[in-house]
NUBATOR-935833 format. One record per residue: residue number from 1; residue in three letters; x, z, y of N, C-alpha, C, O, CB in turn. Coordinates in Angstrom, 3 decimals. Glycine has a CB too. Layout:
BEGIN
    nr   rest         nx         nz         ny        cax        caz        cay         cx         cz         cy         ox         oz         oy        cbx        cbz        cby
   NUM    ALA          X          Z          Y          X          Z          Y          X          Z          Y          X          Z          Y          X          Z          Y
...
END
This chain:
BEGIN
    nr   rest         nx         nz         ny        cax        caz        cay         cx         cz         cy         ox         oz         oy        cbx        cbz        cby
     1    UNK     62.123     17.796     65.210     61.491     16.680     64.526     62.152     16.504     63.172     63.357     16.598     62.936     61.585     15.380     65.365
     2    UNK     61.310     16.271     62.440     62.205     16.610     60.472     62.585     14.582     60.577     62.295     13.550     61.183     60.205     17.409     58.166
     3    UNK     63.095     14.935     59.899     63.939     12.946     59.752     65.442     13.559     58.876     66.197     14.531     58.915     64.674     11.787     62.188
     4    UNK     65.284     12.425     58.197     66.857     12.439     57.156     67.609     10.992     57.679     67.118     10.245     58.525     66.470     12.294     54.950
     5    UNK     69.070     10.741     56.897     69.476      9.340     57.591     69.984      9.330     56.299     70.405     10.259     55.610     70.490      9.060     59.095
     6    UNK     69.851      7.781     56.006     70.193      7.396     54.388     70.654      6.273     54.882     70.531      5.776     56.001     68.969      7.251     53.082
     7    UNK     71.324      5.842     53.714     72.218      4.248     53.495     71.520      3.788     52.558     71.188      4.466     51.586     73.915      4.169     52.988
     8    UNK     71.211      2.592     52.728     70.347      2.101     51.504     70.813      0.400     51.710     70.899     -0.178     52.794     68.332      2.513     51.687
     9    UNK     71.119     -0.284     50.135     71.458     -1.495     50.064     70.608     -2.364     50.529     69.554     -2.048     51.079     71.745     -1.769     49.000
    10    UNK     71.062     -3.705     50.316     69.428     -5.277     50.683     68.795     -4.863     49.543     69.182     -4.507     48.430     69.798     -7.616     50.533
    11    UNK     67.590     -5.009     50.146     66.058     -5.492     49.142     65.392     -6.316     50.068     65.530     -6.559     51.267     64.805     -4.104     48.620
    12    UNK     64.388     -6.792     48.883     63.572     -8.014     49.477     62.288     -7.359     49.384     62.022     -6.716     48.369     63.641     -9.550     48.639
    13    UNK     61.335     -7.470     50.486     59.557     -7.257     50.456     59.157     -8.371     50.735     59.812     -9.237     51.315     58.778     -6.237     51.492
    14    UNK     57.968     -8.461     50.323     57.141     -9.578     49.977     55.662     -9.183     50.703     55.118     -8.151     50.309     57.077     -9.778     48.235
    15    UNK     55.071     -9.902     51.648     53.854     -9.610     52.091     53.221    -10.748     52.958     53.780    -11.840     52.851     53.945     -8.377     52.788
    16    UNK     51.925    -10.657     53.973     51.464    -11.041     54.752     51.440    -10.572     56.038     50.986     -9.442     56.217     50.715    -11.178     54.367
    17    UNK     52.017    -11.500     57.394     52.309    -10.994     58.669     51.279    -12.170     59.972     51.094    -13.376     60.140     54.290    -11.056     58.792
    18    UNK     50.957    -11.161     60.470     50.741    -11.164     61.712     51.612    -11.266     62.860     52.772    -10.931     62.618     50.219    -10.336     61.811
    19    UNK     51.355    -11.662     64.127     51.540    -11.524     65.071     50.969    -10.251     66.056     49.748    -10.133     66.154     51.332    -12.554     65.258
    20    UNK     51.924     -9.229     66.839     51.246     -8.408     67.531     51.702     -7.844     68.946     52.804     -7.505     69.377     51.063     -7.503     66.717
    21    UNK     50.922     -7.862     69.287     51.648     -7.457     71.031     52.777     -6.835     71.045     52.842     -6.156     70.020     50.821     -6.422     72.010
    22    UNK     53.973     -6.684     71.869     54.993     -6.003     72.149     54.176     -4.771     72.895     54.632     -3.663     72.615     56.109     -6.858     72.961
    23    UNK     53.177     -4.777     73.691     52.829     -3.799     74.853     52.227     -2.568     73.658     51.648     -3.137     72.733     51.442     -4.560     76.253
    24    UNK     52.251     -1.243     73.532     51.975     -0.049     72.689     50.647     -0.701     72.965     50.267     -1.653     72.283     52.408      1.677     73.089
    25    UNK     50.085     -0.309     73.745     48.258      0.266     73.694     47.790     -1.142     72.930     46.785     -1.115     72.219     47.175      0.554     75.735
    26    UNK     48.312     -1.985     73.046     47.600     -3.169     72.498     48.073     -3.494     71.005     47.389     -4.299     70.372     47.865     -4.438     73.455
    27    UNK     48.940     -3.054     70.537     49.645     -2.810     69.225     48.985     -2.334     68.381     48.512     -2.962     67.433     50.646     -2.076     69.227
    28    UNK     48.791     -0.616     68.690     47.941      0.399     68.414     46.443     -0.051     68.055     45.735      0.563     67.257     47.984      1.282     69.560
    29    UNK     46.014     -1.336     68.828     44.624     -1.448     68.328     44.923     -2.951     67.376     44.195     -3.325     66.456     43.297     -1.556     69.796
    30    UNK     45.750     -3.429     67.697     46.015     -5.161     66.666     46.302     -4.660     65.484     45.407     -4.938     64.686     47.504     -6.407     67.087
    31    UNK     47.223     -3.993     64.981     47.709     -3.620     64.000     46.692     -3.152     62.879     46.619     -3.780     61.823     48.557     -2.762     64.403
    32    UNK     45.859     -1.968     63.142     44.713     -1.654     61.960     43.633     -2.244     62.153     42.593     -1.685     61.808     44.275     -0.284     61.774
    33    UNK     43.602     -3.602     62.793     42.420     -4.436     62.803     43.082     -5.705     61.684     42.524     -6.007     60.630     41.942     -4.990     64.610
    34    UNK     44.409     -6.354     62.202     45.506     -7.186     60.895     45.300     -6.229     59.771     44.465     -6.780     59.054     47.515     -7.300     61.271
    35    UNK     45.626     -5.076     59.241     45.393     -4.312     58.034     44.107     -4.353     57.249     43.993     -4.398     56.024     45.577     -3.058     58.352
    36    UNK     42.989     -4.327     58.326     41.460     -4.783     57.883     41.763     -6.211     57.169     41.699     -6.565     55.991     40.248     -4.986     59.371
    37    UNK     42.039     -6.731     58.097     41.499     -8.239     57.800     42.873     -8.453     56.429     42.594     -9.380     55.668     41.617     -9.650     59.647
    38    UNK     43.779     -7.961     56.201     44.300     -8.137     54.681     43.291     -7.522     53.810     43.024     -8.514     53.132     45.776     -7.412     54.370
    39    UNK     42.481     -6.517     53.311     41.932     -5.630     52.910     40.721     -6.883     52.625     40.528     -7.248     51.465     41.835     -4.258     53.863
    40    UNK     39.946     -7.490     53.756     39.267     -8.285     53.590     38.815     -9.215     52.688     37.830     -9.315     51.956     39.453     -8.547     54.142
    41    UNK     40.544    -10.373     53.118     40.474    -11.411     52.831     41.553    -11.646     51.334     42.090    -12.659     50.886     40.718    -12.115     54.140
    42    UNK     41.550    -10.323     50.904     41.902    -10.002     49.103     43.339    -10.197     48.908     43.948    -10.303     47.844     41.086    -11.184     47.877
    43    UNK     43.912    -10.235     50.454     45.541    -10.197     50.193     46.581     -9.079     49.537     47.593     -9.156     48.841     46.059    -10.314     51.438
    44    UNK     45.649     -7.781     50.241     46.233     -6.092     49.438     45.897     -6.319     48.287     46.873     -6.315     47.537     45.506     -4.461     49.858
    45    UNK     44.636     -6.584     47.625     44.321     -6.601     46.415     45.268     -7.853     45.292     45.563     -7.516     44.145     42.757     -6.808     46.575
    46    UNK     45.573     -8.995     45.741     46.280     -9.590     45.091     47.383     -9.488     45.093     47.990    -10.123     44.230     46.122    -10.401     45.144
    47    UNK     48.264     -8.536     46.186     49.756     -8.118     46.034     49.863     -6.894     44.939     50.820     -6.662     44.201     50.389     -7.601     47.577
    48    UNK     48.405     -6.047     45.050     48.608     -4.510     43.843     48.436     -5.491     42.706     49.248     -5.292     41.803     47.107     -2.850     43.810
    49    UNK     47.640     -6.451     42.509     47.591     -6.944     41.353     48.583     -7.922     40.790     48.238     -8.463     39.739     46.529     -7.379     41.314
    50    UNK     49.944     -8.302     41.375     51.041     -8.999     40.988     51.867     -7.594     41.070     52.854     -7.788     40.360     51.502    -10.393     41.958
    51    UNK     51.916     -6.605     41.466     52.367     -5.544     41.498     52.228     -4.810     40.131     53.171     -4.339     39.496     51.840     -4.980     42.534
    52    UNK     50.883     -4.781     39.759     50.412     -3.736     38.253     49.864     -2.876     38.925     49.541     -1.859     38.310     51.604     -2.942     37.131
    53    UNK     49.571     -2.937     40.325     48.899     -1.498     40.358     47.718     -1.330     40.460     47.189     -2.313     39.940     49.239     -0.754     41.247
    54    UNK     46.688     -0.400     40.969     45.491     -0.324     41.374     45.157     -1.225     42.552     46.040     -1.583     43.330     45.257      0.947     41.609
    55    UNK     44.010     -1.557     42.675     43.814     -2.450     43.870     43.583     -1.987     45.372     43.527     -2.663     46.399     42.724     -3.199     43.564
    56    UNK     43.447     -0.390     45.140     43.170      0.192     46.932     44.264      0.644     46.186     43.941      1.083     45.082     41.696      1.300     47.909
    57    UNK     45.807      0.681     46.524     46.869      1.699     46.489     46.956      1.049     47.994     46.304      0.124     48.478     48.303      1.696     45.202
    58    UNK     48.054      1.907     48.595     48.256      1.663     50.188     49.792      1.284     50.140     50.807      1.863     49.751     47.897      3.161     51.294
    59    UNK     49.517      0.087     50.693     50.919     -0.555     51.040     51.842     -0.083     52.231     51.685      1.000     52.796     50.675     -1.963     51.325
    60    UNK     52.843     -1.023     52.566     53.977     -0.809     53.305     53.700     -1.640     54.354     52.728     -2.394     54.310     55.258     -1.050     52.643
    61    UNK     54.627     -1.581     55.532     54.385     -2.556     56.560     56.127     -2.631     57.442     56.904     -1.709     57.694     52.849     -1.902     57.667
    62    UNK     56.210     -3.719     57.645     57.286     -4.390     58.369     57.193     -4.752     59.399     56.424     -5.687     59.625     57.698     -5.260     57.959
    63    UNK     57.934     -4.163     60.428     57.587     -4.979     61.981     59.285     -5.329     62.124     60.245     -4.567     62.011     56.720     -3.687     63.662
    64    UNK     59.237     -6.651     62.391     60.858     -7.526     62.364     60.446     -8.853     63.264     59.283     -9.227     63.416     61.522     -8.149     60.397
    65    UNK     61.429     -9.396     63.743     61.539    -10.489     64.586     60.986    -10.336     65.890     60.151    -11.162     66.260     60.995    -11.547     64.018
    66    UNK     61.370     -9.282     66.741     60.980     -8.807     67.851     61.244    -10.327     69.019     62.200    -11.102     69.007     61.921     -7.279     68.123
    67    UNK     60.128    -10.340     69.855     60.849    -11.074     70.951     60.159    -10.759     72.363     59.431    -11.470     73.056     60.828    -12.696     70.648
    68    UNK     60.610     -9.507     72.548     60.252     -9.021     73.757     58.869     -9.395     74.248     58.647     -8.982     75.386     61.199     -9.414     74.650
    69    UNK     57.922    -10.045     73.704     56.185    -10.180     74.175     55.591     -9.884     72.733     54.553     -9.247     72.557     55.552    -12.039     74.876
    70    UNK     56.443    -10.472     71.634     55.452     -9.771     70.244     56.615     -9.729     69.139     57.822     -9.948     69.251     53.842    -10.976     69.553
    71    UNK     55.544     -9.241     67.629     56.479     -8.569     66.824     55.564     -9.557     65.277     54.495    -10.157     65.159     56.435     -6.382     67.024
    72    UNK     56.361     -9.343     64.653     55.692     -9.981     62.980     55.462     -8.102     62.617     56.275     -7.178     62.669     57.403    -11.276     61.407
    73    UNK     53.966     -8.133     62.250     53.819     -7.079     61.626     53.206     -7.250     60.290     51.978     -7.332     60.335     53.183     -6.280     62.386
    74    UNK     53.737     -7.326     59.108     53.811     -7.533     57.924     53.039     -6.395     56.837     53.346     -5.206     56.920     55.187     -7.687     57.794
    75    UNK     52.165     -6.799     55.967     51.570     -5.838     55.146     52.345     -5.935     54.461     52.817     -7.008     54.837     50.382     -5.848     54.650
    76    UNK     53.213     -5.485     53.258     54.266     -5.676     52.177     54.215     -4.457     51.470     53.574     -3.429     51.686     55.739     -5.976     52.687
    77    UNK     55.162     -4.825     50.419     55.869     -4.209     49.455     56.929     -4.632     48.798     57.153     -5.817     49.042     55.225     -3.955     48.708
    78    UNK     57.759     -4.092     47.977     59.097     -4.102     47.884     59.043     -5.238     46.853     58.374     -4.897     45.878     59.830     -2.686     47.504
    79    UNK     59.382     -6.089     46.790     59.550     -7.565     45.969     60.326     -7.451     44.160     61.412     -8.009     44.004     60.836     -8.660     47.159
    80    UNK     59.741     -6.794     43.065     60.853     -6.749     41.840     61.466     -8.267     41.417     60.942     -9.369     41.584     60.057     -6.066     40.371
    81    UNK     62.743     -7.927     40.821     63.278     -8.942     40.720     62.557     -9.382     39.581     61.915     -8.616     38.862     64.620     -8.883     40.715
    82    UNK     62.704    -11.227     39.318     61.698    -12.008     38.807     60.452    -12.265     39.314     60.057    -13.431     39.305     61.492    -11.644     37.825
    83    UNK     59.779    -11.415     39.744     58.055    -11.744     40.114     58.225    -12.808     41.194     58.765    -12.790     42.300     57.006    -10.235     40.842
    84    UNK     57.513    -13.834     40.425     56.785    -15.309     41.512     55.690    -14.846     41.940     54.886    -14.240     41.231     56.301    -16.910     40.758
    85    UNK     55.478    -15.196     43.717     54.859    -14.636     44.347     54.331    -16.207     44.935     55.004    -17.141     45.370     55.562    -13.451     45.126
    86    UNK     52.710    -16.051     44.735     51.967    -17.513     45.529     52.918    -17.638     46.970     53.716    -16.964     47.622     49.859    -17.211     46.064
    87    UNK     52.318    -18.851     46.988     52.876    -19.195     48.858     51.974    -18.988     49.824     52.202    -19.356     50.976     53.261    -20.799     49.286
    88    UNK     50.840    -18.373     49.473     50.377    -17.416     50.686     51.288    -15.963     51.375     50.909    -15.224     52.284     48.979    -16.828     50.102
    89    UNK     52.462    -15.901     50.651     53.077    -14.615     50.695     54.715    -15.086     51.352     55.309    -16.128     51.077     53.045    -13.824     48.970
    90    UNK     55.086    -14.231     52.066     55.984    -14.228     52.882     57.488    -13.600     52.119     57.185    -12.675     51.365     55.380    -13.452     54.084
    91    UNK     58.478    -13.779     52.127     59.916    -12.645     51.703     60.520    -12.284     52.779     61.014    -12.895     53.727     61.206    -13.248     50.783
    92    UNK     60.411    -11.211     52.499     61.332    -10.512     54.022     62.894    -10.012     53.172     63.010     -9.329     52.155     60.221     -8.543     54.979
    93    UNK     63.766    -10.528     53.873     65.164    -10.408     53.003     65.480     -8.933     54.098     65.182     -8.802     55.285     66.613    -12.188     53.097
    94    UNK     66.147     -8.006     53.213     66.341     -6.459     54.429     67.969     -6.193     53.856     68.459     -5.761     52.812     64.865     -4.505     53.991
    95    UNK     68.466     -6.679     55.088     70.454     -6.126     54.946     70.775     -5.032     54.634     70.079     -4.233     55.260     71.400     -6.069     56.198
    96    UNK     71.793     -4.315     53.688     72.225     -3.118     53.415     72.135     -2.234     55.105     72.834     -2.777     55.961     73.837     -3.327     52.631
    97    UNK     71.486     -1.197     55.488     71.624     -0.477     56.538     71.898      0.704     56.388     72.106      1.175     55.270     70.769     -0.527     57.196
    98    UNK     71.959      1.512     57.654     71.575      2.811     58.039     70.189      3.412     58.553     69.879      3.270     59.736     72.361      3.028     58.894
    99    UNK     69.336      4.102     57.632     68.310      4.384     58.360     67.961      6.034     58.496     68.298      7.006     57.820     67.239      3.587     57.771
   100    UNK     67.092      5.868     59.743     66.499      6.984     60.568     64.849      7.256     59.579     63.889      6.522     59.812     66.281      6.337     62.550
   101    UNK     64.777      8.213     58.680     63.771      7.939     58.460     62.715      9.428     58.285     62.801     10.267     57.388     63.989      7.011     57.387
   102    UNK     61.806      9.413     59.364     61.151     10.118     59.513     59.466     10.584     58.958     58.434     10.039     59.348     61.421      9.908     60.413
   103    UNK     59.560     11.763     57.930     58.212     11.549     57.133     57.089     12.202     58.489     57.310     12.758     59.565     58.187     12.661     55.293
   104    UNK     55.765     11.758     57.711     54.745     12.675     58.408     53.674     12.110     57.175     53.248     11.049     56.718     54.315     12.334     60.379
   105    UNK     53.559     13.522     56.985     52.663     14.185     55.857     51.245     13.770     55.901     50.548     13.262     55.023     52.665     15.740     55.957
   106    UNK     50.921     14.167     57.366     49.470     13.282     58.158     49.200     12.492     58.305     48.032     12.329     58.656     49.081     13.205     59.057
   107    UNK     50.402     10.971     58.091     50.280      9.898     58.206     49.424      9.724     59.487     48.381      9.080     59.376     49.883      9.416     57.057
   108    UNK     49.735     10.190     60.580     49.688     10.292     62.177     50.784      9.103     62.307     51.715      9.550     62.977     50.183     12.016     62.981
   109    UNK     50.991      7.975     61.984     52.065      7.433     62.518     52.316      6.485     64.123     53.363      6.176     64.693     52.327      6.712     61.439
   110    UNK     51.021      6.253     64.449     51.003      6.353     66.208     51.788      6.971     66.831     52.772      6.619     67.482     49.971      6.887     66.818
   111    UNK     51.159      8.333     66.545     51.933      9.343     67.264     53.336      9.639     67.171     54.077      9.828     68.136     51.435     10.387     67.031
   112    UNK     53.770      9.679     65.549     54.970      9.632     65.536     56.219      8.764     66.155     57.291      9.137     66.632     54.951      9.631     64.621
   113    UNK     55.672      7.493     65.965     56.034      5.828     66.965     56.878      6.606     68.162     58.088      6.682     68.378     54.168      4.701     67.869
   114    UNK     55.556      7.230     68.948     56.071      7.605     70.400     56.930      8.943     70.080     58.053      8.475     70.272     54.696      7.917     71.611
   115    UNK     57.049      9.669     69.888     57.928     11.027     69.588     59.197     10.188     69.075     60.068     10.070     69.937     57.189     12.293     68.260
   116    UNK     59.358      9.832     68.346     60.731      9.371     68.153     61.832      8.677     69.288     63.010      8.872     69.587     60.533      8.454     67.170
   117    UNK     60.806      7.811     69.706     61.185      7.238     71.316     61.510      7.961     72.166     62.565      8.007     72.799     60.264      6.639     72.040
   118    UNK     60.607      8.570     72.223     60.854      9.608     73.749     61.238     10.553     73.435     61.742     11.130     74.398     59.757     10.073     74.689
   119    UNK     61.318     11.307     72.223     61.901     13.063     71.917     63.366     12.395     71.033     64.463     12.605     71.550     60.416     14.462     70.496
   120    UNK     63.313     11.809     70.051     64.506     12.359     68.800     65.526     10.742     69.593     66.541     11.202     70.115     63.707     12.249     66.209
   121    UNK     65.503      9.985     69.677     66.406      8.726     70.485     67.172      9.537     71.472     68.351      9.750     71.192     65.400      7.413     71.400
   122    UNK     66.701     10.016     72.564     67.337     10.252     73.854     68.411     11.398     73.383     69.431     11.321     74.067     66.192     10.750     75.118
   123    UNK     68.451     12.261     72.567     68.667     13.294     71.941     69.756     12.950     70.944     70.946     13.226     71.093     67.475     13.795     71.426
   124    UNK     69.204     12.300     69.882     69.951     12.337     68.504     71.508     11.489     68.304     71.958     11.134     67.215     68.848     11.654     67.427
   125    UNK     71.952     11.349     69.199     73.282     10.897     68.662     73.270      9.380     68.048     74.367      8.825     68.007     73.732     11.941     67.509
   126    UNK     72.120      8.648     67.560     72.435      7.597     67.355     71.408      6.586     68.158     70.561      6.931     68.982     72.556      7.522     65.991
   127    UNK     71.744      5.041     67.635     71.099      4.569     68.154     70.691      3.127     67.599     71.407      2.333     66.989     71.541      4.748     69.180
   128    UNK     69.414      3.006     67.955     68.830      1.202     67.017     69.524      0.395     66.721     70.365      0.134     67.581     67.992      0.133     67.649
   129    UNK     69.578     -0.279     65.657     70.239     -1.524     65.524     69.497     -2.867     64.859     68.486     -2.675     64.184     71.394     -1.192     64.753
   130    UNK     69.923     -4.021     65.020     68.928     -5.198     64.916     69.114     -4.683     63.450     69.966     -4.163     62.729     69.300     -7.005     65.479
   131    UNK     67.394     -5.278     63.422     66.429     -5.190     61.581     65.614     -4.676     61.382     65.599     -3.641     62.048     66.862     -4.654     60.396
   132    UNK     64.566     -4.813     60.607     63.268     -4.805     60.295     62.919     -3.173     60.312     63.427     -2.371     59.528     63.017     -5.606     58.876
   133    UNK     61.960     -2.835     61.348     61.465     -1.167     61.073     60.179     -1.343     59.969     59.540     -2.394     59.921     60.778     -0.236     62.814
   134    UNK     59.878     -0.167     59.080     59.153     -0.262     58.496     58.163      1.093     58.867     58.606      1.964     59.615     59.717     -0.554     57.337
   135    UNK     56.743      1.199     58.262     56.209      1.610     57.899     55.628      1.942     56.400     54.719      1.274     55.907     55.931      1.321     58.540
   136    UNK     56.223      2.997     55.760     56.097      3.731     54.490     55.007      4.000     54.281     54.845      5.097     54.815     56.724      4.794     54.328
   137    UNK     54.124      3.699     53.833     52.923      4.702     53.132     53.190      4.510     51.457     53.574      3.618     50.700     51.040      4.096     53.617
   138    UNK     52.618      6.298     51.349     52.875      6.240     49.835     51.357      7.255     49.528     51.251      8.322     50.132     54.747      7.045     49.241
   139    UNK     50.236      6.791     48.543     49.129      7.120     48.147     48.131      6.409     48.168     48.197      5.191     48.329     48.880      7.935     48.560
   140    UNK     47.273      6.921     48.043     45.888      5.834     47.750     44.838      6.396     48.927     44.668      7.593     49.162     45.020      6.042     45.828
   141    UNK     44.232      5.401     49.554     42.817      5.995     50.547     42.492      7.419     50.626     41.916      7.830     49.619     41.393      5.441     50.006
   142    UNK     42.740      8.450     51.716     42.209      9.457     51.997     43.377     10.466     51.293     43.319     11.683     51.471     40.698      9.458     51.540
   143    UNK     44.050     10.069     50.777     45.217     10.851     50.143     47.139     10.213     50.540     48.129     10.209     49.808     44.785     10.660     48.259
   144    UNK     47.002      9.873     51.626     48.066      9.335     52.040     48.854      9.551     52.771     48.274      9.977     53.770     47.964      8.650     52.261
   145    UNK     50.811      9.515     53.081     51.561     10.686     53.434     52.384      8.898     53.964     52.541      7.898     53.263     52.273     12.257     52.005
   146    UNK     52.693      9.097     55.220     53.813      7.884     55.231     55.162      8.546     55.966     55.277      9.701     56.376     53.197      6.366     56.227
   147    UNK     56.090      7.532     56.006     57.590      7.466     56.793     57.588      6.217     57.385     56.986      5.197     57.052     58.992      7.585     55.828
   148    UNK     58.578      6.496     58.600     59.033      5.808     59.490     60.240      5.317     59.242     60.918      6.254     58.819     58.993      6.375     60.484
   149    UNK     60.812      4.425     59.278     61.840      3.845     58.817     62.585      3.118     60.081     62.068      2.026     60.315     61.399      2.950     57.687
   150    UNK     63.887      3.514     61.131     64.497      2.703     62.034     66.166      2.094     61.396     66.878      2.848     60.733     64.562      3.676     63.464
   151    UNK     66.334      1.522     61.529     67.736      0.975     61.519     68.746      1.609     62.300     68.613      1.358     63.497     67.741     -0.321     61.932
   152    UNK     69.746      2.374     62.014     70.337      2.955     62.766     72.376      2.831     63.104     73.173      2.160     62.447     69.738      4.129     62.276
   153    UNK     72.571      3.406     63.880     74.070      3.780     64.504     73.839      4.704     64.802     72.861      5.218     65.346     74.775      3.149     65.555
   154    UNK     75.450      5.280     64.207     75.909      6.696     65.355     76.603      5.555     66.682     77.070      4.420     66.589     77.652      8.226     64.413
   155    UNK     76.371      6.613     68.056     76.644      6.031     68.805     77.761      5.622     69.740     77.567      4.754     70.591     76.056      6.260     69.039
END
């Protein structure tokens, strides 16, 4: 399984979150139905546009504040310093960590979810630590490559 491990300082993302099942199969379908309904209701479009960017670029996503029945799953992006952000929008503050971070080119990231769990965890020498996992996407509609992002320990 390809994955690198980096140290990376606090940054702040800035987005809109949901609530979503802890249980996979029900995740798997909440999650790109919450992504619709940002897409919808002009929240992606007004974060690329306090951003500078295009209005379909493809954002990031945050799943943090686990409590064993559900998760905050967050549309975001990385917050620059200065930009005032309306109060429809959330700050996610992210502690200097260690991360596990695994690309896929296919942006298959379902699949990847479970492979990491069950193949590269049991295996790899380290192990989770409390803080926000992310979801990376980097491109625009139909042209898009993401990473997986865990918080990590050696163990």
């Amino acid at each position: 399984m390809n994955y690198r491990i980096e140290q990376r300082g606090a940054f702040e993302m800035f987005g809109v979150y949901g609530l979503v099942s802890q249980d996979l199969q029900t995740a798997f379908t909440d999650v790109p139905q919450f992504r619709k309904q940002c897409d919808e209701d002009g929240s992606v479009d007004l974060m690329n546009e306090l951003l500078g960017r295009f209005g379909n670029t493809v954002l990031h996503a945050a799943l943090y504040d686990h409590t064993g029945e559900s998760f905050k799953y967050m549309v975001c992006y990385h917050l620059p310093k200065g930009l005032e952000i309306p109060e429809r929008f959330t700050k996610l503050s992210v502690p200097a960590l260690t991360w596990a971070i695994f690309p896929e080119p296919q942006c298959d990231l379902q699949k990847l979810w479970e492979r990491v769990y069950t193949e590269w965890f049991p295996i790899s020498g380290y192990e989770q630590v409390e803080g926000p996992q992310f979801e990376m996407y980097y491109g625009m509609p139909g042209h898009t490559q993401g990473e997986i992002w865990i918080p990590v320990k050696k163990k």
